[in-house]
C-alpha positions as CSV (number, residue, x, y, z in Angstrom):
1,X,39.7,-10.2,-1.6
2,X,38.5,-8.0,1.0
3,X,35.5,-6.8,2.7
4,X,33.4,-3.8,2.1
5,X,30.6,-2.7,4.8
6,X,27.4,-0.9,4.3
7,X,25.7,1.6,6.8
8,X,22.2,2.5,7.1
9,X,23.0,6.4,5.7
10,X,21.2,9.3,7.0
11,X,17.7,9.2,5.5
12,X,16.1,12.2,6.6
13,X,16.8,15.3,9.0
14,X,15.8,14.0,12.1
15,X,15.4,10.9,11.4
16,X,17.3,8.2,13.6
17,X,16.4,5.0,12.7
18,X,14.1,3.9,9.4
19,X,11.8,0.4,8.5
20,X,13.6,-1.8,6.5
21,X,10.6,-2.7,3.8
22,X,12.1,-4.3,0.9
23,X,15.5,-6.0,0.0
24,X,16.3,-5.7,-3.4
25,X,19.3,-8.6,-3.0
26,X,20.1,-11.8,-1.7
27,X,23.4,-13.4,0.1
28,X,25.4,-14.9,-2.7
29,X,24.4,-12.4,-5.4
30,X,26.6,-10.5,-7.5
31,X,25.9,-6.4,-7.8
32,X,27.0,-3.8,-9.5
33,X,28.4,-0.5,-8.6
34,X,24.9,2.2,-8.1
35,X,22.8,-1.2,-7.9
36,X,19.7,-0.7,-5.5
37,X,20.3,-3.2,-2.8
38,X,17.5,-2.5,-0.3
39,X,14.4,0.3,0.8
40,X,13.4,1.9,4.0
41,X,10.9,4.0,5.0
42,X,10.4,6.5,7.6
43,X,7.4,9.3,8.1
44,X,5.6,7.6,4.5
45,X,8.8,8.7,2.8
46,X,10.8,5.3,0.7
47,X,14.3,5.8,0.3
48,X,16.3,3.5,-1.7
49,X,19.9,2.5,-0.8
50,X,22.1,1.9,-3.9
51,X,25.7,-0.2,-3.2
52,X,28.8,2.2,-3.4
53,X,30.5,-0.7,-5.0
54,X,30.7,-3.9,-6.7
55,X,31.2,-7.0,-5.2
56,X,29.1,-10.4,-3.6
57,X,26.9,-10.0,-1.0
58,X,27.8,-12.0,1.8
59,X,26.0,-11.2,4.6
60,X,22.9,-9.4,5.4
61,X,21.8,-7.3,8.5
62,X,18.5,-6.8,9.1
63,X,14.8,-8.5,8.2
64,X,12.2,-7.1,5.6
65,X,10.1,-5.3,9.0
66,X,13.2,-4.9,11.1
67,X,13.9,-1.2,12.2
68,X,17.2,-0.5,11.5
69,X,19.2,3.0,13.3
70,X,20.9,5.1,11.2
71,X,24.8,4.0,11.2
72,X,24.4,0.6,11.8
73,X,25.6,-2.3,9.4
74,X,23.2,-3.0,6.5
75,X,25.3,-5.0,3.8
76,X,28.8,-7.0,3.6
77,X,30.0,-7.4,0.7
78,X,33.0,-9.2,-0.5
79,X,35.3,-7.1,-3.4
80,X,38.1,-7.0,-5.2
81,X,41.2,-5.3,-3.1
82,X,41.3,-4.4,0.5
83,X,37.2,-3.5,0.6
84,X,36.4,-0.3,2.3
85,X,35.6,-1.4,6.1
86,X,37.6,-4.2,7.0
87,X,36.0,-6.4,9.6
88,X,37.7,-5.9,13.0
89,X,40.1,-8.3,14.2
90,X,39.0,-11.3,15.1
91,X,35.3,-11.1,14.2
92,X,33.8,-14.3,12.6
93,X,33.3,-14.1,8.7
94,X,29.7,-14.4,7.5
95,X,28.5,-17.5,6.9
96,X,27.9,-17.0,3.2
97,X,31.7,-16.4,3.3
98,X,33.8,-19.2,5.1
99,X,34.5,-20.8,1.7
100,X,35.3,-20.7,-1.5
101,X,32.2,-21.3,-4.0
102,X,33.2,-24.1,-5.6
103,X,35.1,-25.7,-2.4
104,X,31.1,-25.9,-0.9
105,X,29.8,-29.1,-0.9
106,X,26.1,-29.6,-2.3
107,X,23.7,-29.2,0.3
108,X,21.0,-31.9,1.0
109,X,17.4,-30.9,0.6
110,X,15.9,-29.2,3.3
111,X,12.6,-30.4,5.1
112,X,9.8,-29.9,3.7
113,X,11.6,-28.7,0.0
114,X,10.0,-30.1,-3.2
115,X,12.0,-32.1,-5.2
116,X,11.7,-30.2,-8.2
117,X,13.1,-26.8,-6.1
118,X,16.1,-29.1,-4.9
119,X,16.8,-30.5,-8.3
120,X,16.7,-26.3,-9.3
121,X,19.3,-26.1,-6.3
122,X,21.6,-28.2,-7.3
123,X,21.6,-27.5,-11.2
124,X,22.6,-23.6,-9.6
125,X,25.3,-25.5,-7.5
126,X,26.3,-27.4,-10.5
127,X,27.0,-23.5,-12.4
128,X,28.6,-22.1,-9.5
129,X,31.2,-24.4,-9.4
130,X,32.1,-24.5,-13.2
131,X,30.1,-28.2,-13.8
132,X,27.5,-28.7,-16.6
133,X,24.1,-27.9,-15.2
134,X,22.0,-30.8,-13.5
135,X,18.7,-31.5,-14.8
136,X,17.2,-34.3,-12.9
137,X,13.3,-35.7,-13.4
138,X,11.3,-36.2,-10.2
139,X,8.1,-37.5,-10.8
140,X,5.1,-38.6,-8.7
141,X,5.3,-35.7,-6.1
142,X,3.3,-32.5,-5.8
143,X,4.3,-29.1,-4.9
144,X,4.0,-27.9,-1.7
145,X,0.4,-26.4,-0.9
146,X,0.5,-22.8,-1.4
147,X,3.6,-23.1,-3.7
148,X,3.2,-21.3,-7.0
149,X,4.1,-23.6,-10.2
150,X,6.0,-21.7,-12.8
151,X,5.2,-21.7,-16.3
152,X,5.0,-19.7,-19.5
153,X,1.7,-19.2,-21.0
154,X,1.2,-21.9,-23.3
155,X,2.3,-24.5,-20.9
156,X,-0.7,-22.9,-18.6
157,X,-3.2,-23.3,-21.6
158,X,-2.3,-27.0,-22.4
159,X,-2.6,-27.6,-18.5
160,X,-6.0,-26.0,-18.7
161,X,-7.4,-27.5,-21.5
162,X,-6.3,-31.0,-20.0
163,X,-7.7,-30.3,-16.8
164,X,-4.6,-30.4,-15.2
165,X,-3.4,-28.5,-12.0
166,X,0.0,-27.7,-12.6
167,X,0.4,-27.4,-8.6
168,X,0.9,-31.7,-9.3
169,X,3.3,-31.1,-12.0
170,X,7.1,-31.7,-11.1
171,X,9.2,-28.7,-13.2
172,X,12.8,-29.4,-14.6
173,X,13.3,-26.3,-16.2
174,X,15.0,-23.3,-14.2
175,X,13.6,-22.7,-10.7
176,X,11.4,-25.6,-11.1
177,X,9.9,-24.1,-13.8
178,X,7.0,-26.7,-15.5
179,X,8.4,-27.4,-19.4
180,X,6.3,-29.3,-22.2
181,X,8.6,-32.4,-21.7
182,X,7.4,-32.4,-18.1
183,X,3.8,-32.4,-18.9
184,X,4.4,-34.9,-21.7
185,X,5.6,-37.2,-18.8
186,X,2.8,-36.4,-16.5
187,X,0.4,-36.9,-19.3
188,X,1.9,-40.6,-19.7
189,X,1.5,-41.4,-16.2
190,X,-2.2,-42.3,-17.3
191,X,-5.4,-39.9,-17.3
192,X,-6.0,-40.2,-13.3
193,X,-2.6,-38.6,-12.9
194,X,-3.2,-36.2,-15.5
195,X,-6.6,-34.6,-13.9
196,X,-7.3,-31.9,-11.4
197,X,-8.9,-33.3,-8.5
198,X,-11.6,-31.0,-8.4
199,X,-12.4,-30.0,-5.3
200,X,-10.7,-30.7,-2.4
201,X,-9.7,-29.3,1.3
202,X,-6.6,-26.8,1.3
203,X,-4.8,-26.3,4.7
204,X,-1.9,-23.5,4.3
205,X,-1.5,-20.9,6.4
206,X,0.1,-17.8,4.8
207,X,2.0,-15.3,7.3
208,X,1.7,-11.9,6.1
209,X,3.9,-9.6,7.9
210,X,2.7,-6.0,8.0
211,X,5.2,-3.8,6.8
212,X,6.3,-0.2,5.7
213,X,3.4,1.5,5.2
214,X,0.7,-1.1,5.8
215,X,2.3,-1.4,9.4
216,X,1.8,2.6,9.8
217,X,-2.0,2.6,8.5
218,X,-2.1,-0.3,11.1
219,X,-0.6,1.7,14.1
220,X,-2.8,5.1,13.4
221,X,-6.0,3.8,13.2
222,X,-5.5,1.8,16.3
223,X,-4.4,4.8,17.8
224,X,-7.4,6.3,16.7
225,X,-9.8,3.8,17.4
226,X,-8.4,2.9,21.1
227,X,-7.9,6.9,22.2
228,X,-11.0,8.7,20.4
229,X,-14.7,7.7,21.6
230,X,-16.6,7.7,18.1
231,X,-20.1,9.3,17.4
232,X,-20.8,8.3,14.3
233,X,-23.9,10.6,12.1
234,X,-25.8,9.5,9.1
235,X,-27.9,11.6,7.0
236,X,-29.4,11.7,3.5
237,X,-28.1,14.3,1.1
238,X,-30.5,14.9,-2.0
239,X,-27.5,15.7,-4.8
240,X,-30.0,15.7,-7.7
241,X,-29.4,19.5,-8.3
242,X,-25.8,19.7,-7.5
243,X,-25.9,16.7,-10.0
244,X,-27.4,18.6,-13.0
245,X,-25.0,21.7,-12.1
246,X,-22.3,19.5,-12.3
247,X,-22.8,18.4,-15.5
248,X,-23.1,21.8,-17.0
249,X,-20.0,23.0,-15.5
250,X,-17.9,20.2,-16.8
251,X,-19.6,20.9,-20.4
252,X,-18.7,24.4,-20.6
253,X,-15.5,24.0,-18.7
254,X,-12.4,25.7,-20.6
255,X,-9.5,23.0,-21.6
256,X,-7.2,24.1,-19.2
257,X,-9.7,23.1,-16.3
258,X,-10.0,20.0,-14.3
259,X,-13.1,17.9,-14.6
260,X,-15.8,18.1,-11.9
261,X,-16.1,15.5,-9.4
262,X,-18.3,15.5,-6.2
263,X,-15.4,16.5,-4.1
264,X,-15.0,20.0,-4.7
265,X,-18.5,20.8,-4.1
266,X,-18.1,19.0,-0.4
267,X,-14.7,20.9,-0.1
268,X,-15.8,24.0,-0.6
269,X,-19.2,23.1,1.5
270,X,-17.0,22.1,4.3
271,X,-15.0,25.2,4.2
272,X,-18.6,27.4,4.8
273,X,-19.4,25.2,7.7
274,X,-16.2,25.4,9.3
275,X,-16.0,29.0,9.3
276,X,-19.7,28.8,11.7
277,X,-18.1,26.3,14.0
278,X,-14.3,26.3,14.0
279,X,-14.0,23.8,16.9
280,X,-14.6,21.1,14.0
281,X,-11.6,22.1,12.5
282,X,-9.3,21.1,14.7
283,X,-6.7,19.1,16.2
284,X,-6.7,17.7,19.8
285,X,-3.8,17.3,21.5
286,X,-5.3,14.9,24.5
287,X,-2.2,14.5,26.6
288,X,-1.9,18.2,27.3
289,X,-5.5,18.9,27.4
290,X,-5.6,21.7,24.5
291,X,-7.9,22.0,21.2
292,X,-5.8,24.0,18.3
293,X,-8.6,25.1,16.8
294,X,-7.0,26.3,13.3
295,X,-8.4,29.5,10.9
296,X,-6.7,27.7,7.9
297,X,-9.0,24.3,6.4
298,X,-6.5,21.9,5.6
299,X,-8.5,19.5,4.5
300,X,-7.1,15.4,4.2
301,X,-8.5,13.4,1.3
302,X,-8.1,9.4,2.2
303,X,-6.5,8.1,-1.2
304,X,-6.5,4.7,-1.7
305,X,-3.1,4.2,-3.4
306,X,-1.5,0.8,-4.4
307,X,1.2,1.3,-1.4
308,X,-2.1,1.6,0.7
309,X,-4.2,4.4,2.4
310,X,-2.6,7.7,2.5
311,X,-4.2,10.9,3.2
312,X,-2.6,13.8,0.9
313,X,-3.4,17.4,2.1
314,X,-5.4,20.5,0.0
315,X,-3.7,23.3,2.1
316,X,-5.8,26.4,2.7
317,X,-9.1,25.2,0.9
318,X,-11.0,28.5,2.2
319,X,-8.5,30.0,0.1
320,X,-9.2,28.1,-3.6
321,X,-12.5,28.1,-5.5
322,X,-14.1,25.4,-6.8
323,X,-12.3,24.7,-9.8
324,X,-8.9,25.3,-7.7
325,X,-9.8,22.7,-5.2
326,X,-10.8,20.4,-8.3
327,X,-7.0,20.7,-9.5
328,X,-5.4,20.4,-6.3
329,X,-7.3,16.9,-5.1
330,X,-6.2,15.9,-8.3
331,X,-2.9,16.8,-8.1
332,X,-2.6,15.1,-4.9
333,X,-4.1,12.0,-5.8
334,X,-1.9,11.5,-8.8
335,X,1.0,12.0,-6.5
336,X,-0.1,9.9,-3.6
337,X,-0.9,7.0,-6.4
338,X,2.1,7.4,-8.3
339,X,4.5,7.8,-4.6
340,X,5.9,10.9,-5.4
341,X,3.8,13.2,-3.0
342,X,6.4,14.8,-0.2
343,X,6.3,14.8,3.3
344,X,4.5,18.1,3.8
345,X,2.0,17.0,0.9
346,X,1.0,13.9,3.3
347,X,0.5,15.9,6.5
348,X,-1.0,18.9,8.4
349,X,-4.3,18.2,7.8
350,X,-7.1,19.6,10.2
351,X,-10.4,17.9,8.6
352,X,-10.3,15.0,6.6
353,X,-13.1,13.6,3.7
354,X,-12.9,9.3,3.4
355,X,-15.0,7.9,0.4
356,X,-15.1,5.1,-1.7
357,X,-15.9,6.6,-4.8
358,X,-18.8,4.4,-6.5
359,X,-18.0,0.6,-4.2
360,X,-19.5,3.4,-1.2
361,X,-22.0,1.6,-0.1
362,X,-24.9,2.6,2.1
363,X,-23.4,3.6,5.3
364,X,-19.6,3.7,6.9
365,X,-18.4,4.4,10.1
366,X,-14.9,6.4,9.3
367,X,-12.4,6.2,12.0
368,X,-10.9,9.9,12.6
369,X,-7.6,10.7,11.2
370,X,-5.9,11.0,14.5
371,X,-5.2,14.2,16.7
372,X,-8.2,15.5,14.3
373,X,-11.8,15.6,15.7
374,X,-14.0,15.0,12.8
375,X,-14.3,13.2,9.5
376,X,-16.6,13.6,6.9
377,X,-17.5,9.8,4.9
378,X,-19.1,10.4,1.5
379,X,-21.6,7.2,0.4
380,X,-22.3,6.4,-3.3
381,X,-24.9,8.2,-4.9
382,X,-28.2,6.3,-5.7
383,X,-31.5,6.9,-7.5
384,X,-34.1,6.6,-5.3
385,X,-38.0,7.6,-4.7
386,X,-38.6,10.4,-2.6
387,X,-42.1,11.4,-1.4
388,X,-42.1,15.3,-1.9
389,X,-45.8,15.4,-0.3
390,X,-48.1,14.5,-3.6
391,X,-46.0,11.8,-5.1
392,X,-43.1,9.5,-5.7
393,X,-40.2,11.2,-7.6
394,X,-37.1,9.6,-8.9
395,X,-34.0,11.8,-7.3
396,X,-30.5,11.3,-6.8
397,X,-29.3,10.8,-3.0
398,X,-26.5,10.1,-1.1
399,X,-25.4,9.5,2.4
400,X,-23.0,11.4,4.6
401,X,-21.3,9.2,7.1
402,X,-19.5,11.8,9.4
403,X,-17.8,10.5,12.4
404,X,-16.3,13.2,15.4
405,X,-14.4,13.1,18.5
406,X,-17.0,13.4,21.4
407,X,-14.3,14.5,23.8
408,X,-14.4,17.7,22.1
409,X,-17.5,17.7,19.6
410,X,-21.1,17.1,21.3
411,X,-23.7,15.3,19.3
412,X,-25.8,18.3,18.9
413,X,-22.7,20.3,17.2
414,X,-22.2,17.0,14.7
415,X,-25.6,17.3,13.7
416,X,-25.5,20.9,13.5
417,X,-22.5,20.9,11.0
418,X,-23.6,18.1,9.0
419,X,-26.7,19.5,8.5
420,X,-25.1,22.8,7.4
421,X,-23.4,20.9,4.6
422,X,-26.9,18.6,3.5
423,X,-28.1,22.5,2.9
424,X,-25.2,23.5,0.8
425,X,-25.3,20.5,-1.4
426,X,-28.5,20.2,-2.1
427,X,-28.4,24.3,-2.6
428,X,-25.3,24.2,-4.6
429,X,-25.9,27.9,-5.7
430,X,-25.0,29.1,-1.6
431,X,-21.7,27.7,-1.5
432,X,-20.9,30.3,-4.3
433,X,-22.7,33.5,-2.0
434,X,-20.1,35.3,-0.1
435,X,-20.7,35.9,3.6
């Protein structure tokens, strides 16, 4: 047998070291040649490193958070043959690899281990060394607080309509999993045993480490929030017309178009607004001292993805019409949702629009996508009465929570731009004049 060693491979151009955020495999598992052993992530980008060969993972080098440089040892593996990178001389073995399988003694419980997850231990132990599988009953002690019984469904359903919390139910099956015959025997331990408590206090304290690209979001917005003093402006937007226009645009819209959303009335509302104060659209580099104030609106659109927040990018937005921009914010979120958007389609942004779609609310305070200066926070829309002077008249309006960098952007010069947008939304026919 021999030993075959696992670099960190060269992820990216440029890129020196990357986050270890997931590990696909654990020490003592077997793998297969091409399996997927563990993923990084550098710059948004998840890479996943397959093994070059097969063979029992013996050792592991890094943690799930841990940021790993590029060349350094990420996996031993023990193979057939001479392996590929021999340990040098003299350099202890892994643990996982000082003996033989079934030489290894069965290790005690640890602390703090259910009996049910030992009794799982030891029926693997039992396989690994060639024995018939142990399958011993513990009864009379609950799971660990916070520890998630396993069961199928219609174990979960008799449990339920017994009133019973399976969290009190010692499992024989495979991982501790909770089997009829356990819940027979729990059931004969009398009907006090066989009840949920009800209510009672719960003490666990779950440690969530951030990682990958929750750790990012984490960093940039307190980047943001510690180097950029906020002003935050609020104002009322009366969409009733853009509204109606809406809807007869997406009625006699042609098959091949996208459906119309808010968004590419605000991009394209934006874009006119910009090209009257360009300072918004900007970036700020505040170590040097310089505004790149920037003729093309790149224009971020905060995506709430299951990975997390990520901000894909409508390049050149002066250059698109409506239904373009419609197609490319759509584009863009599918990609950012489904983790296939690219480097370049996650950055370069000069503006940037947050909502949260219908869940809104009222009123938000966006932090600015940092080195940008302002950020434009769409509410949800809500029927409301307005007062036009004689009476009370049901209209649609929404809020516009815009947020700026007031380095760079006086107060005057946010309500001067945001202003300039309420007029184009509530005109919708300007934002199609030229000039």
């Amino acid at each position: 047998m021999g030993e075959h060693v696992i670099k960190l491979p060269d992820v990216g151009e440029g890129v020196a070291e990357a986050e270890l955020v997931e590990w696909h495999v654990k020490i003592g598992d077997l793998v297969r040649e091409d399996a997927l052993i563990a993923a990084v992530m550098t710059d948004k980008a998840t890479v996943e490193i397959p093994s070059p060969v097969e063979g029992e993972i013996v050792w592991l080098g890094a943690k799930v958070g841990d940021v790993v440089p590029v060349g350094s040892e990420l996996v031993r593996l023990k193979v057939a043959g001479e392996g590929g990178h021999a340990a040098p001389p003299g350099a202890a073995e892994p643990p996982a690899a000082q003996a033989p399988q079934a030489a290894r003694p069965a290790a005690p419980p640890a602390a703090g281990r259910s009996p049910a997850a030992a009794a799982s231990a030891a029926a693997a132990a039992g396989k690994l060394a060639g024995a018939a599988p142990v399958r011993r009953l513990v009864r009379g002690a609950p799971r660990p607080e916070g520890e998630k019984p396993l069961a199928s469904p219609a174990i979960r359903l008799r449990a339920r309509e017994a009133g019973v919390d399976l969290r009190q139910v010692p499992g024989t099956g495979p991982a501790g999993r909770v089997t009829h015959e356990d819940l027979d025997a729990f059931f004969a331990q009398g009907p006090e045993a066989g009840r949920a408590s009800g209510l009672r206090p719960k003490s666990a304290v779950a440690e969530v480490k951030l990682v990958g690209l929750r750790r990012r979001i984490a960093e940039k917005m307190s980047t943001a929030h510690a180097r950029i003093p906020h002003i935050t402006y609020v104002e009322e937007v009366d969409v009733t017309g853009l509204e109606e226009l809406r809807a007869t645009l997406n009625a006699r819209k042609r098959q091949d178009q996208p459906k119309l959303t808010l968004l590419p009335f605000l991009m394209r509302a934006m874009v006119r607004a910009v090209a009257e104060q360009p300072h918004l659209n900007a970036l700020f580099d505040d170590e040097a001292g310089v505004v790149h104030q920037h003729e093309g609106v790149h224009i971020g659109i905060a995506a709430q993805t299951p990975a997390g927040l990520m901000v894909p990018v409508v390049r050149h937005a002066e250059a698109l019409d409506l239904w373009g921009c419609a197609a490319e914010a759509n584009r863009l979120g599918e990609a950012a949702k489904a983790g296939t958007a690219g480097r370049d389609e996650l950055s370069g942004s000069t503006i940037t629009i947050t909502s949260l779609g219908a869940m809104g609310g009222v009123v938000t305070t966006p932090i600015i996508n940092h080195p940008e200066v302002a950020i434009i926070g769409v509410n949800k829309i809500m029927m409301r009465p307005v007062w036009n002077g004689a009476a009370f008249l049901p209209r649609k309006m929404m809020n516009l929570s815009s947020s700026f960098d007031h380095r760079v952007v006086d107060g005057w010069d946010a309500a001067v731009f945001v202003q300039r947008i309420r007029v184009l939304l509530e005109t919708p026919a300007l934002i199609f004049m030229e000039g």
